[in-house]
PLY file of the C-alpha trace (Angstrom):
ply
format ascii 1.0
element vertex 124
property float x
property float y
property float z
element edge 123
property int vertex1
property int vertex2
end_header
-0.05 2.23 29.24
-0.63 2.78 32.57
1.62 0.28 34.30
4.15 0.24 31.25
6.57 1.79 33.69
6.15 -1.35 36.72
8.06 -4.49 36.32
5.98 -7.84 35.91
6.41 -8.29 39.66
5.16 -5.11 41.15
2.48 -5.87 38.60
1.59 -8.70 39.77
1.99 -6.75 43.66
-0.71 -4.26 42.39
-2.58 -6.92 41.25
-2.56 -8.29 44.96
-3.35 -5.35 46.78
-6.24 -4.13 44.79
-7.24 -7.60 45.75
-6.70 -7.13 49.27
-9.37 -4.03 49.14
-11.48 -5.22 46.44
-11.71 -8.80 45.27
-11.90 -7.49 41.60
-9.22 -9.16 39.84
-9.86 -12.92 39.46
-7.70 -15.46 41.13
-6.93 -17.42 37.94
-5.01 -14.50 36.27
-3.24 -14.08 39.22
-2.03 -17.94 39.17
-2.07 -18.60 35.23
1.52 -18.97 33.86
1.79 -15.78 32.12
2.28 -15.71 28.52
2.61 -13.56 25.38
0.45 -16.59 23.56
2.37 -16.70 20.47
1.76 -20.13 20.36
-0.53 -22.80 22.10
0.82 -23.77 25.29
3.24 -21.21 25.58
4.50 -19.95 28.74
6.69 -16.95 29.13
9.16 -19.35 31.15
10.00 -20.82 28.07
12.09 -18.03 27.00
12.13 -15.78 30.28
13.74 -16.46 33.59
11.39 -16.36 36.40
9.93 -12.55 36.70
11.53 -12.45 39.95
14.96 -12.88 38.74
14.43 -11.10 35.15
13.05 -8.11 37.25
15.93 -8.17 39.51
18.63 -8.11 36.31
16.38 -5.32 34.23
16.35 -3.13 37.67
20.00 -3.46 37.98
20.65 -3.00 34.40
18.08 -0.09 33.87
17.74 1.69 37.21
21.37 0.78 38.67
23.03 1.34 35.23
25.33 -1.93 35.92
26.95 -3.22 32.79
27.14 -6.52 32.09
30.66 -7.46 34.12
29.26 -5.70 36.82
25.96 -7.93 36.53
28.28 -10.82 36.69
30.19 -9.73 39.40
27.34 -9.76 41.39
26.69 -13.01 41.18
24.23 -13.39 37.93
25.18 -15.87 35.47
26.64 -14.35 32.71
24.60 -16.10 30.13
21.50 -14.88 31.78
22.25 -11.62 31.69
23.83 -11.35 27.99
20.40 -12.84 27.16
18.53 -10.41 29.04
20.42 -7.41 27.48
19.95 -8.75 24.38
16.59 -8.64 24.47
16.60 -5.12 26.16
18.13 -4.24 23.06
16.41 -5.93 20.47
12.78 -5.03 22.34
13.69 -1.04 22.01
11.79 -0.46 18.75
9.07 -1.60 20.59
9.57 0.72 23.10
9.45 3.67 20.47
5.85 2.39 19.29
4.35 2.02 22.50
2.18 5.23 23.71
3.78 7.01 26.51
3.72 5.86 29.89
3.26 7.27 33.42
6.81 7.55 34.96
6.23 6.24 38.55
10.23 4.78 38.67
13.61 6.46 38.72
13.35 5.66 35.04
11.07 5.05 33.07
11.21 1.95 30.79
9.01 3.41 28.02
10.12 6.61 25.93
11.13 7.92 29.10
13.88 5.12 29.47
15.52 8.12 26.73
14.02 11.18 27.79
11.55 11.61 30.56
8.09 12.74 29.12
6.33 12.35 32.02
6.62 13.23 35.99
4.65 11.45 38.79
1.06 13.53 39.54
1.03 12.59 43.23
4.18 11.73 46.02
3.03 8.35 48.00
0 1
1 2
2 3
3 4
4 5
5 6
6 7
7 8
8 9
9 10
10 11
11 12
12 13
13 14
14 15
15 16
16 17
17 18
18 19
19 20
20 21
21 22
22 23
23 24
24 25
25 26
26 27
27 28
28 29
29 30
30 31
31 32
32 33
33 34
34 35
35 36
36 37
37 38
38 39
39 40
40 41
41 42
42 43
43 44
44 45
45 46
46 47
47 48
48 49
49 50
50 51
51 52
52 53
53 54
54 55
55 56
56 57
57 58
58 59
59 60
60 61
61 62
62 63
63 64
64 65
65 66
66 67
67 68
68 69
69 70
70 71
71 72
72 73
73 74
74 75
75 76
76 77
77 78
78 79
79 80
80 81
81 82
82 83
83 84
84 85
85 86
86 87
87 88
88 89
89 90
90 91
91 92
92 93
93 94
94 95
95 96
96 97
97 98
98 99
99 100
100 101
101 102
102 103
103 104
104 105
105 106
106 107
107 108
108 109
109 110
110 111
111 112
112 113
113 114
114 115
115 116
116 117
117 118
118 119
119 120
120 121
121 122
122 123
């Protein structure tokens, strides 16, 4: 899991600058509605806010350690977030089963979200 530790929209920022260097990644991934494809036609908007507001919660939640007033307080709807902590919480078994990840954030969403297992190889 390699970018398990990036939010979908630095992913998707990777994604981008690789294809700045090297056109390698194909445009229609890049512009495809992402989805888990549970079911035909499903998008991940369905259930998700857009990645740029669901990263911007998860990074406040996770990295900021806001709680959910304080999530509110600054101005996300409080609906939105309870949903997004929800599924924080509900998504953490997952978490457990997934192999470990390289920890390139302040903390890492994998098994490092508990207990750092791994350290960044290189400073940018």
């Amino acid at each position: 899991a390699v970018i398990g530790d990036l939010f979908k929209t630095e992913v998707y920022e990777l994604a981008r600058d690789i294809n700045r260097r090297h056109h390698c990644i194909p445009d229609a991934i890049l512009t495809k509605a992402p989805s888990a494809e549970l079911k035909h036609d499903q998008t991940d908007q369905d259930t998700l806010p857009p990645y740029e507001i669901l990263d911007e919660v998860l990074k406040d939640y996770l990295l900021e350690h806001l709680s959910l007033p304080e999530l509110v307080d600054k101005g996300y709807d409080k609906g939105l977030v309870e949903k997004v902590l929800s599924m924080v919480g509900r998504g953490e078994y997952k978490r457990r089963q997934a192999p470990p990840v390289l920890k390139v954030s302040r903390r890492a969403f994998g098994m490092g979200r508990r207990m750092p297992i791994a350290r960044r190889f290189f400073e940018i």
